[in-house]
C-alpha positions as CSV (number, residue, x, y, z in Angstrom):
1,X,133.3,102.0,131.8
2,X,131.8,99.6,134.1
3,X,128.3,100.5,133.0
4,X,129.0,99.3,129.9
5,X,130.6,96.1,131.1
6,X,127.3,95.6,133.2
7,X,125.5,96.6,130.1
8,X,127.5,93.5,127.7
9,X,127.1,91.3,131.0
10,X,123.5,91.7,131.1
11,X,122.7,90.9,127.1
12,X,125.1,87.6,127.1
13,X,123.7,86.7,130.5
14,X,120.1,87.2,128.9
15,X,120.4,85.9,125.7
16,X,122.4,82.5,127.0
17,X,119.4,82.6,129.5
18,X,117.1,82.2,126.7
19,X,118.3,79.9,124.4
20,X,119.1,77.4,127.6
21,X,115.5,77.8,129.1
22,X,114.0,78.7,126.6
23,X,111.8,81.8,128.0
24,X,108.9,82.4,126.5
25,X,105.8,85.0,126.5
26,X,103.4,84.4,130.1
27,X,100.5,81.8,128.9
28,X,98.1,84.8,129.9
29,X,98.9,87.0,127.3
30,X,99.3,84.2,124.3
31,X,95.9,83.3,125.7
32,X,94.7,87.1,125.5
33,X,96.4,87.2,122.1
34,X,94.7,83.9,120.6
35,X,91.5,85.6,122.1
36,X,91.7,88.8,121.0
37,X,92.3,87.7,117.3
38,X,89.4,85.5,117.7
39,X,87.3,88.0,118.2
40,X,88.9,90.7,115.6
41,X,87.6,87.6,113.1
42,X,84.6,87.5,114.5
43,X,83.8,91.6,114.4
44,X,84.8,91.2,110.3
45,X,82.1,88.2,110.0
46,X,79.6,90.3,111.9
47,X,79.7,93.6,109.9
48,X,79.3,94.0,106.1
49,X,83.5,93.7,105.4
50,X,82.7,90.3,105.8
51,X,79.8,89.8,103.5
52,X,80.4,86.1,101.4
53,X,80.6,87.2,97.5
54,X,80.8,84.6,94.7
55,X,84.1,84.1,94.3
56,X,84.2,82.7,98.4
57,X,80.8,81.0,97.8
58,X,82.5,78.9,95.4
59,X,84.9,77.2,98.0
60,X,82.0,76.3,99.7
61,X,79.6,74.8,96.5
62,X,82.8,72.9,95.7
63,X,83.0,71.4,99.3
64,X,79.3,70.1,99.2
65,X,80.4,68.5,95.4
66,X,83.0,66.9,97.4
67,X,80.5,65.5,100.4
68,X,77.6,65.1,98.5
69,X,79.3,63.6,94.8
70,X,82.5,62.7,95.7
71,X,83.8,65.4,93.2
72,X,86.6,67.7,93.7
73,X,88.4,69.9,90.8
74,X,92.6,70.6,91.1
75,X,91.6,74.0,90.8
76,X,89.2,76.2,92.1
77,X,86.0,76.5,89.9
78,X,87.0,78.8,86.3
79,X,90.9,78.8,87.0
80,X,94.3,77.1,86.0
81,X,95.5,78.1,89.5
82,X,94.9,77.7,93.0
83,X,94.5,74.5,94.2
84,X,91.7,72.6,96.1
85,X,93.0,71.9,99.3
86,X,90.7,74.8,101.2
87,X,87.9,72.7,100.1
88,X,88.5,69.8,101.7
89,X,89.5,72.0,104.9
90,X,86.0,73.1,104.4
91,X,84.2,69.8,103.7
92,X,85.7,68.9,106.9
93,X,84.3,71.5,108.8
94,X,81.1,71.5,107.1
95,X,80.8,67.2,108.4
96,X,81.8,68.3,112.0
97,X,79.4,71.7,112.2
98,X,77.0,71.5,109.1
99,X,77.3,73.3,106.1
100,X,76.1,77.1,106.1
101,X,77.7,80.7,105.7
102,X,79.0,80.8,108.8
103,X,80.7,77.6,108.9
104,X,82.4,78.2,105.7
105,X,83.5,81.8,107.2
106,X,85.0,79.3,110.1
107,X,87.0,77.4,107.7
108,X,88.3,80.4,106.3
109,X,89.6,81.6,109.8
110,X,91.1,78.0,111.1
111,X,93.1,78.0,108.0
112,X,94.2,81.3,109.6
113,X,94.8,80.0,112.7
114,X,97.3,77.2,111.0
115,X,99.3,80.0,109.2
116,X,99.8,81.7,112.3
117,X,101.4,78.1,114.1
118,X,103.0,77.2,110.8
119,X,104.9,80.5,110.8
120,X,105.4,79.8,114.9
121,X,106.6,76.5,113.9
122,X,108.8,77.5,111.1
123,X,110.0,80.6,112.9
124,X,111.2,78.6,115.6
125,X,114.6,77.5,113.5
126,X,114.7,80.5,111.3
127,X,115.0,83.1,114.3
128,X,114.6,81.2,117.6
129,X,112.6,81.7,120.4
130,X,110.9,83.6,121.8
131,X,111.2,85.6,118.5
132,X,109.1,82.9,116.8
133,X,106.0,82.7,119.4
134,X,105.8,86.8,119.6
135,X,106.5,87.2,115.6
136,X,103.6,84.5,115.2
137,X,100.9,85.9,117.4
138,X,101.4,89.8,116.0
139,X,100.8,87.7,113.0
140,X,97.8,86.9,114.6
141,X,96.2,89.8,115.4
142,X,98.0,91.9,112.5
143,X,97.5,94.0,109.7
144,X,93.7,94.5,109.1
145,X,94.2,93.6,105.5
146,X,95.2,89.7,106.7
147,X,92.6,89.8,109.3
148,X,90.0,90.7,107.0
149,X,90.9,87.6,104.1
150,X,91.1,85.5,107.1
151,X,87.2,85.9,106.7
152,X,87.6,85.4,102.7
153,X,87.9,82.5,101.5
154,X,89.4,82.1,98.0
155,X,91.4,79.2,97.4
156,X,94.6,80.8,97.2
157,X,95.5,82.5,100.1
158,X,94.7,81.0,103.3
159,X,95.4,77.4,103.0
160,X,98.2,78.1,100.2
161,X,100.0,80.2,102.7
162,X,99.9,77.6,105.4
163,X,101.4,75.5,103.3
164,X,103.7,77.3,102.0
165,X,104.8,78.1,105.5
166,X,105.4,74.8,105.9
167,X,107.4,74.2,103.3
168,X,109.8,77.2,104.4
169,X,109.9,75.3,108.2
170,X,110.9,72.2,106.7
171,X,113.9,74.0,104.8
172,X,114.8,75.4,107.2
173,X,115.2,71.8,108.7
174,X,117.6,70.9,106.1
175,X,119.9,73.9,106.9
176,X,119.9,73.2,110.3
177,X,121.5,69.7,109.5
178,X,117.8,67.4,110.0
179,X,118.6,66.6,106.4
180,X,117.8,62.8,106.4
181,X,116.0,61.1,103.7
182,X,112.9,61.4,105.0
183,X,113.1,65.0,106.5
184,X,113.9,65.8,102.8
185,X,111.4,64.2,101.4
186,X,108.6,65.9,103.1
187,X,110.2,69.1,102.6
188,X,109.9,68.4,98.5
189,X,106.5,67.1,99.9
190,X,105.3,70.6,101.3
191,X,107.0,72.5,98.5
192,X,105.2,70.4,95.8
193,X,101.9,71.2,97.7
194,X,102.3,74.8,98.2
195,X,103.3,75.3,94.3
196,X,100.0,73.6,93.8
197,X,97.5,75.5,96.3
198,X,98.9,79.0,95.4
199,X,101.5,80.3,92.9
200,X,102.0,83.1,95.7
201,X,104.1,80.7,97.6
202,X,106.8,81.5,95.7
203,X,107.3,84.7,97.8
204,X,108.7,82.2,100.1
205,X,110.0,79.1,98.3
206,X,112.3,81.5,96.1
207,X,114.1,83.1,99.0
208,X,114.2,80.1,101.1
209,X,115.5,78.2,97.9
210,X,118.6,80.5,97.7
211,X,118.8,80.3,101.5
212,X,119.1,76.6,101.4
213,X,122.0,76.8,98.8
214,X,125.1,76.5,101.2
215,X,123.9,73.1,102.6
216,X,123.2,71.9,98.8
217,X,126.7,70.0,98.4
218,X,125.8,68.3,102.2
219,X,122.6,67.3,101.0
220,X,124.3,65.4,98.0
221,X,122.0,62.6,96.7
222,X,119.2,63.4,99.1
223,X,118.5,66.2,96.5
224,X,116.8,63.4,94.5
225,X,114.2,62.8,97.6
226,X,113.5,66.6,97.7
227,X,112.5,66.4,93.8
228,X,110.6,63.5,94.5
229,X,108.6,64.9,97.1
230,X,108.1,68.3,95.3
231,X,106.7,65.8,92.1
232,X,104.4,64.0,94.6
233,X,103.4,66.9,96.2
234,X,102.8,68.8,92.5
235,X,101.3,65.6,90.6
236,X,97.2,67.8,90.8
237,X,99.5,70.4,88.7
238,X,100.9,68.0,86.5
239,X,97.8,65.8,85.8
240,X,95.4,68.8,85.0
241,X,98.5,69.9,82.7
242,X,99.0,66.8,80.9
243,X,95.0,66.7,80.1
244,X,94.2,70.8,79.4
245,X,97.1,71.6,77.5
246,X,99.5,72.7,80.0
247,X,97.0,76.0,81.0
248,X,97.8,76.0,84.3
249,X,102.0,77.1,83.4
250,X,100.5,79.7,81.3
251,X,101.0,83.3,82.7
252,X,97.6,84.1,84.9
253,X,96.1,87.5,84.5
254,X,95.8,90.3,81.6
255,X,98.9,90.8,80.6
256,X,100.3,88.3,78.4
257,X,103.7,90.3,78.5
258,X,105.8,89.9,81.9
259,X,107.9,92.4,81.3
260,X,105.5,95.1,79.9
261,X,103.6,95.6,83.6
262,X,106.5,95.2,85.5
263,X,107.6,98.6,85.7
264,X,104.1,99.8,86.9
265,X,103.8,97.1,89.2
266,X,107.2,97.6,90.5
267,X,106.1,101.2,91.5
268,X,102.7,100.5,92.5
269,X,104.3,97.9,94.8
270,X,106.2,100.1,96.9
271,X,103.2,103.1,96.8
272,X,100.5,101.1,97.4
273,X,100.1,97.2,97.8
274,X,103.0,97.3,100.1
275,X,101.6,99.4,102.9
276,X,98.4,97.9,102.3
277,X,99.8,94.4,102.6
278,X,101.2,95.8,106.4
279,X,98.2,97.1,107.9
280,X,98.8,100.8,106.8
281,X,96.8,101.7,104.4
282,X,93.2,101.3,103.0
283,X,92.6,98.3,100.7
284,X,89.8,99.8,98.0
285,X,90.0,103.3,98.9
286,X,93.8,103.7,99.2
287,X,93.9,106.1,102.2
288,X,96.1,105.5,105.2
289,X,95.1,104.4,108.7
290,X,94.2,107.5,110.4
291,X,95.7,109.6,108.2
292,X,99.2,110.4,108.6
293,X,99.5,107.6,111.0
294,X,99.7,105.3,108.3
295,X,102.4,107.3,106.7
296,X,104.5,107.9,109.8
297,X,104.2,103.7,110.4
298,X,105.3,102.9,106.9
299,X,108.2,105.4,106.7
300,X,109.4,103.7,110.0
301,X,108.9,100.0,108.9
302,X,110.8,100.8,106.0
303,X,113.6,102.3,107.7
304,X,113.3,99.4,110.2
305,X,113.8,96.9,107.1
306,X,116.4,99.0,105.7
307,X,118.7,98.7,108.5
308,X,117.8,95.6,109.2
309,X,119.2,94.3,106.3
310,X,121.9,96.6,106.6
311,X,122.9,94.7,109.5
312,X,122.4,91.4,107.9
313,X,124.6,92.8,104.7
314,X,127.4,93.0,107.6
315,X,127.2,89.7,108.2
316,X,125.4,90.2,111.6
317,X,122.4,88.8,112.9
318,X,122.2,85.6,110.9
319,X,119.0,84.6,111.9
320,X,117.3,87.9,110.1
321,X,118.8,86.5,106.4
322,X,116.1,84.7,105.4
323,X,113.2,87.3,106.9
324,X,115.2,89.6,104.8
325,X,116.2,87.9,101.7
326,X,112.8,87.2,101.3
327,X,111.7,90.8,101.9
328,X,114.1,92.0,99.6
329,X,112.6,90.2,96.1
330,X,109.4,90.8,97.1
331,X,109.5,93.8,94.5
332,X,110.8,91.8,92.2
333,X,108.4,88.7,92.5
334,X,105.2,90.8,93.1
335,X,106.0,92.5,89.4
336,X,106.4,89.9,87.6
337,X,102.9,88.0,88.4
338,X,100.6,90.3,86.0
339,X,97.2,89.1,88.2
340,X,98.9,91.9,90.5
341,X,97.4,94.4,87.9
342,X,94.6,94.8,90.4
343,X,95.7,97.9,92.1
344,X,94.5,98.3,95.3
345,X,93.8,94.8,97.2
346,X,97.4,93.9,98.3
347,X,96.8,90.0,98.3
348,X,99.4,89.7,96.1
349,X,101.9,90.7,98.6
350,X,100.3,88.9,101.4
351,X,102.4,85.9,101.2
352,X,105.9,87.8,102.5
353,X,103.6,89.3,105.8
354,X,104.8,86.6,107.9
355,X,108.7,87.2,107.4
356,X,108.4,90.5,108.1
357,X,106.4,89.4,111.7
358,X,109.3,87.0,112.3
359,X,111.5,90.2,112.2
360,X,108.9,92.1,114.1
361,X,109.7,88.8,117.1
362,X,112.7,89.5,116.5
363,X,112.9,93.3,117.3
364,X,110.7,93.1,120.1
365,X,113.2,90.4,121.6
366,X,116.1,92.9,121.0
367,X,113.8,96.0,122.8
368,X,113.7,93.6,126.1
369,X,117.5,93.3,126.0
370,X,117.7,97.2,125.0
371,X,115.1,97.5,128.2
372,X,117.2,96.0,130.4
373,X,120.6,97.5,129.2
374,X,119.1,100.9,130.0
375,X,118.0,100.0,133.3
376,X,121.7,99.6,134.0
377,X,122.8,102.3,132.4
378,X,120.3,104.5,134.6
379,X,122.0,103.2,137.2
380,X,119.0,101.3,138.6
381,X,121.1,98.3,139.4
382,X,124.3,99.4,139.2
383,X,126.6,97.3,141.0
384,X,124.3,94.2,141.6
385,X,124.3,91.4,139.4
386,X,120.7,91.1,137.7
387,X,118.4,88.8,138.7
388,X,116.8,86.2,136.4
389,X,113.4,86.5,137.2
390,X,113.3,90.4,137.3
391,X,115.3,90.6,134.0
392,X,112.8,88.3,132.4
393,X,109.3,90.0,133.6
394,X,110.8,92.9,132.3
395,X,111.3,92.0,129.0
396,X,108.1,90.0,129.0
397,X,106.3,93.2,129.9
398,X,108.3,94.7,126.5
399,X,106.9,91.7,124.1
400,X,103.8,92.7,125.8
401,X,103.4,95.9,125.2
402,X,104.8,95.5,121.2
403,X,102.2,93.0,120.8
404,X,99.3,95.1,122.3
405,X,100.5,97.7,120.3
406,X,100.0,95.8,117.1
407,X,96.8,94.3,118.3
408,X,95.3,97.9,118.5
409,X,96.9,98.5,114.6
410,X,95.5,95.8,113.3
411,X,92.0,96.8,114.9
412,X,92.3,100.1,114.5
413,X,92.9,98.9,110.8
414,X,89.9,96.9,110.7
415,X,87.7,100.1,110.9
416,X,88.7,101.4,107.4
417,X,89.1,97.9,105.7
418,X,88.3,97.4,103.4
419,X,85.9,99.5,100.9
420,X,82.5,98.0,100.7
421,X,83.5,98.1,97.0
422,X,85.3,95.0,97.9
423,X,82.4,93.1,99.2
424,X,79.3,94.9,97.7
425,X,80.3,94.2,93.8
426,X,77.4,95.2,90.8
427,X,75.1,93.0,89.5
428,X,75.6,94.4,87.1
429,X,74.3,98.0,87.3
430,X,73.8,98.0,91.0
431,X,75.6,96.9,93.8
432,X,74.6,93.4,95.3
433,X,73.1,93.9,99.0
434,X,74.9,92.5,102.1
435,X,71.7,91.4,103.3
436,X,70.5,89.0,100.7
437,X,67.6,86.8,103.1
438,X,64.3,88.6,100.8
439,X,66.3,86.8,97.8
440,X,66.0,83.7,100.0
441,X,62.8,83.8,101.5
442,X,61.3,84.5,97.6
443,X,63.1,81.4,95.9
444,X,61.5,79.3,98.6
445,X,58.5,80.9,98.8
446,X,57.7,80.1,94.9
447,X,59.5,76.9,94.8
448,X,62.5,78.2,92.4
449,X,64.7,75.3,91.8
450,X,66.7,77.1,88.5
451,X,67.3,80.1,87.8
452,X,70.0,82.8,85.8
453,X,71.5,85.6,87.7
454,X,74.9,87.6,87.4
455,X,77.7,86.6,88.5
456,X,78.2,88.3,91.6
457,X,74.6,87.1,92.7
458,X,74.7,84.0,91.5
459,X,76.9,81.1,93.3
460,X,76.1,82.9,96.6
461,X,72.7,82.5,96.6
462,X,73.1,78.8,95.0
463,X,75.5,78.4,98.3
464,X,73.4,80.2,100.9
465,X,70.0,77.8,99.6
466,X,72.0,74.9,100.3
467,X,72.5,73.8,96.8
468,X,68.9,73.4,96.6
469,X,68.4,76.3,94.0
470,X,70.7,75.9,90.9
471,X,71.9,79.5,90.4
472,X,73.9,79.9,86.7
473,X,75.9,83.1,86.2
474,X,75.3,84.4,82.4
475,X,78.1,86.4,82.7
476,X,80.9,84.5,84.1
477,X,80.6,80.7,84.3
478,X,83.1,79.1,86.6
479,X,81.3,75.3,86.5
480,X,80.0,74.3,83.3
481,X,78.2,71.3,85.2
482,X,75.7,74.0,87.0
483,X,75.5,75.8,83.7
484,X,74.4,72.6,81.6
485,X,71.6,71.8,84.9
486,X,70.2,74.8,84.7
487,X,70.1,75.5,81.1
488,X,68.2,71.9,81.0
489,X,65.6,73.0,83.6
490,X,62.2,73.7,81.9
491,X,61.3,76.8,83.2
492,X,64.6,78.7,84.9
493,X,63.8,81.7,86.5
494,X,65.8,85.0,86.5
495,X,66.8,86.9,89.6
496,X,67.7,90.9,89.5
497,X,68.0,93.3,92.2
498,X,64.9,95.6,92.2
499,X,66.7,99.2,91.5
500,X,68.2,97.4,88.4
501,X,67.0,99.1,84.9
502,X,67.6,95.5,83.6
503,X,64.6,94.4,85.7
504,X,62.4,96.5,83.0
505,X,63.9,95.6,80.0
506,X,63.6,92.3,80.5
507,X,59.9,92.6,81.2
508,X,59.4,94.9,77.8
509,X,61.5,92.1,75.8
510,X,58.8,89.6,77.5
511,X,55.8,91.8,76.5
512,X,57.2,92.4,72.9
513,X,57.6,88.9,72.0
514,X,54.6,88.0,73.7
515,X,55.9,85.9,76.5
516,X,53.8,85.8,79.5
517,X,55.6,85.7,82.9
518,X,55.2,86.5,86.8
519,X,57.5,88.8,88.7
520,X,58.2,88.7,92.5
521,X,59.2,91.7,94.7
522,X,60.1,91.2,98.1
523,X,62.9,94.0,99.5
524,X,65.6,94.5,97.3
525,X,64.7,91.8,95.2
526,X,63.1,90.8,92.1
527,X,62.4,87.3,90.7
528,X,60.4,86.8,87.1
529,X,59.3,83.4,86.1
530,X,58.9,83.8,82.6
531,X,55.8,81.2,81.3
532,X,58.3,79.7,78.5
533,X,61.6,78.8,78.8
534,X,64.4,81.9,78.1
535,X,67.7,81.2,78.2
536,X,70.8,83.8,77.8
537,X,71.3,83.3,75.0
538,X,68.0,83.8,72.9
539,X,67.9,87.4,74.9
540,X,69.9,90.8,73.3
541,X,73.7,91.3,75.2
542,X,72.1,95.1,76.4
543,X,69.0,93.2,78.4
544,X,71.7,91.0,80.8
545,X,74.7,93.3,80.9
């Protein structure tokens, strides 16, 4: 019996300890964690998982429109959604370091580095310290499949998520009665900007929406300043709406039925984009981190989350509701966006990683107080009171050892992710090399300023040349602006990958309608200058795709 006095002594005495002194995590090991993801981000740029396609080229060609014209879309290039905050991040970085691959891969991973403190930041009234801090940096350094988009940049993920983080920490202001005008305004503010830069945010403005509701009557009029924020914030979506017909509310993706996917998606979340969303399985390829590893991992997160909110169900452990809530329609939310129809990439449940972190804070905080409770069980101290500073290295050495254990996950992870399907995409009948530099030394060499090229080729070479080859895509055409300049060049050139049959048939279609032309070979590419202008559309479908 008086073990387990000593035992309720000790958690009361520790947790009262915390909240008044707030203990933390040693600066040396949130300095070996901010290091150690810095250089997880840096092994993905430096091997072929981190290989810039189109789609992240695109981020970059509209940051030099932005520097060099003044010109920026409310959408990234080709799409109703996804805003264009991540390429003003990036013009910014490109005025401070110049513009180039690499420095558009270094935008990509600050705007990681800002989730991770906006999630430290918000965590820090949804869960308390030193939950927060340790929830933030596994978040950090964990799963592989954030690590490697941390390298990606898209428009809708990195920067949309920051946001959206903090719009959740300014919420969860309001709840914890900072609910003047102002503090609601900038909450509508954040919320109005996140809706904007990513329709994924509502994996966390939903939940935290509903978690907000029992200080709704408190808030009274200030509701109006929340709305108004969330309009200011919002007005991008609202303007490109009122002037293109309202596309952007239309429902993104394939499926113009909500309800017709959702009971596939519902079942592919919970078999596959879930675990690949946590670092457990293989983005691409589907398999699980070393094998049954995976599998063990993500039976025992589940079961973690289960009685987890098992707990909060109780009406225990408040500060896990909204981690939870927001866990728990994650299902539901994921099924109903039909873009999540692409099986196997798990972006689209990448938005509710950082609540489960949080509870990952949360449960390393409780295994240093578990620590500590068996210590006097054991009888280690029995009968002396337990001293502060031993208590606390002790747990410190638990939060430790949790986030050194989800370090080596998430770099364990980063061995498998993701396919190089994911990075190497056909162009069209062959898959487009990581090493691209021939492509780049021929364009120069021959003074190419226009050209045609697929997709996949196309607005990463026009980014990699500095914008000073116009690249079209004849397949996919994300900015008609390029499109109309290179279709008014006089003699635009066409690019192919070498091992492409299309390479031949073009050069037969040249010789049969007696076009003269010159073809360059250098590695793995092929240019041909044709001597008249040809443009798409004067050429057969079966000669481009």
């Amino acid at each position: 019996m008086n073990a387990v006095v000593q035992v309720r002594q000790v958690s009361r005495r520790v947790l009262r300890r915390r909240e008044s002194a707030g203990v933390r995590l040693p600066i040396g090991v949130v300095l070996a964690a901010v290091v150690a993801g810095a250089i997880q981000r840096w092994w993905v740029a430096a091997h072929p998982i981190g290989t810039l396609t189109s789609d992240g080229a695109v981020i970059g060609l509209m940051a030099l429109r932005l520097l060099h014209h003044g010109q920026l879309t409310a959408y990234m290039w080709g799409q109703s959604y996804g805003g264009g905050l991540e390429a003003v991040l990036t013009a910014a970085v490109f005025v401070v370091a110049g513009a180039g691959t690499g420095q558009l891969l270094a935008a990509t991973a600050l705007s990681s580095a800002l989730c991770a403190l906006a999630l430290w930041r918000a965590g820090r009234r949804i869960v308390g310290e030193p939950a927060a801090q340790i929830g933030a940096l596994a978040f950090w350094v964990w799963p592989a499949s954030f690590l490697w988009r941390c390298l990606k940049p898209g428009g809708t993920y990195m920067v949309g998520l920051a946001i959206a983080l903090c719009a959740v920490g300014a919420l969860a202001r309001i709840r914890h009665g900072e609910d003047g005008w102002r503090r609601c305004g900038v909450a509508g503010l954040w919320c109005g900007l996140a809706l904007w830069s990513s329709p994924m945010s509502l994996d966390l403005l939903v939940p935290a929406a509903l978690w907000l509701i029992p200080a709704v009557r408190r808030l009274g009029r200030r509701l109006l300043a929340i709305v108004a924020g969330g309009i200011a914030g919002g007005l991008p979506v609202l303007v490109f709406g009122a002037t293109h017909d309202w596309s952007n509310l239309h429902v993104p993706g394939y499926r113009a039925d909500l309800l017709s996917g959702f009971p596939g998606r519902f079942r592919q979340f919970f078999t596959i984009e879930g675990p690949i969303s946590m670092g457990v399985r293989v983005e691409g390829s589907l398999n699980w981190v070393d094998g049954h590893l995976g599998e063990i991992l993500a039976g025992a997160g589940a079961a973690a989350v289960l009685a987890t909110a098992s707990v909060v169900m109780a009406g225990r452990a408040p500060r896990c509701r909204l981690p939870i809530l927001t866990l728990a329609l994650l299902p539901v939310l994921y099924s109903l966006n039909p873009l999540a129809d692409n099986v196997g990439q798990g972006r689209y449940a990448s938005f509710a990683v950082p609540m489960a972190a949080l509870l990952i804070g949360v449960g390393l905080e409780r295994a240093g107080v578990l620590a500590q409770r068996l210590e006097v069980i054991l009888g280690w101290q029995a009968g002396v009171s337990p001293r502060a500073h031993g208590n606390d290295l002790r747990s410190r050495l638990v939060w430790t050892a949790g986030l050194a254990f989800f370090c080596v996950l998430g770099t364990v992870g980063l061995r498998y992710e993701p396919g190089l399907a994911l990075v190497t995409f056909r162009t069209p009948d062959v898959a487009m090399p990581v090493d691209d530099s021939a492509l780049q030394a021929l364009l120069a060499t021959h003074g190419v300023k226009d050209a045609y090229a697929s997709y996949w080729m196309a607005y990463r070479v026009m980014f990699e040349t500095g914008d000073r080859t116009q690249v079209a895509p004849y397949d996919f055409d994300r900015y008609p602006p390029i499109a109309a300049a290179v279709g008014a060049s006089p003699d635009p050139a066409y690019l192919f990958i070498t091992a492409s049959r299309y390479v031949s048939s073009f050069e037969i279609w040249c010789h049969h309608h007696d076009i003269g032309y010159h073809a360059w070979h250098l590695g793995s590419f092929t240019i041909v200058q044709p001597a008249t202008k040809i443009t798409p559309g004067m050429l057969p479908h079966k000669l481009l795709y």
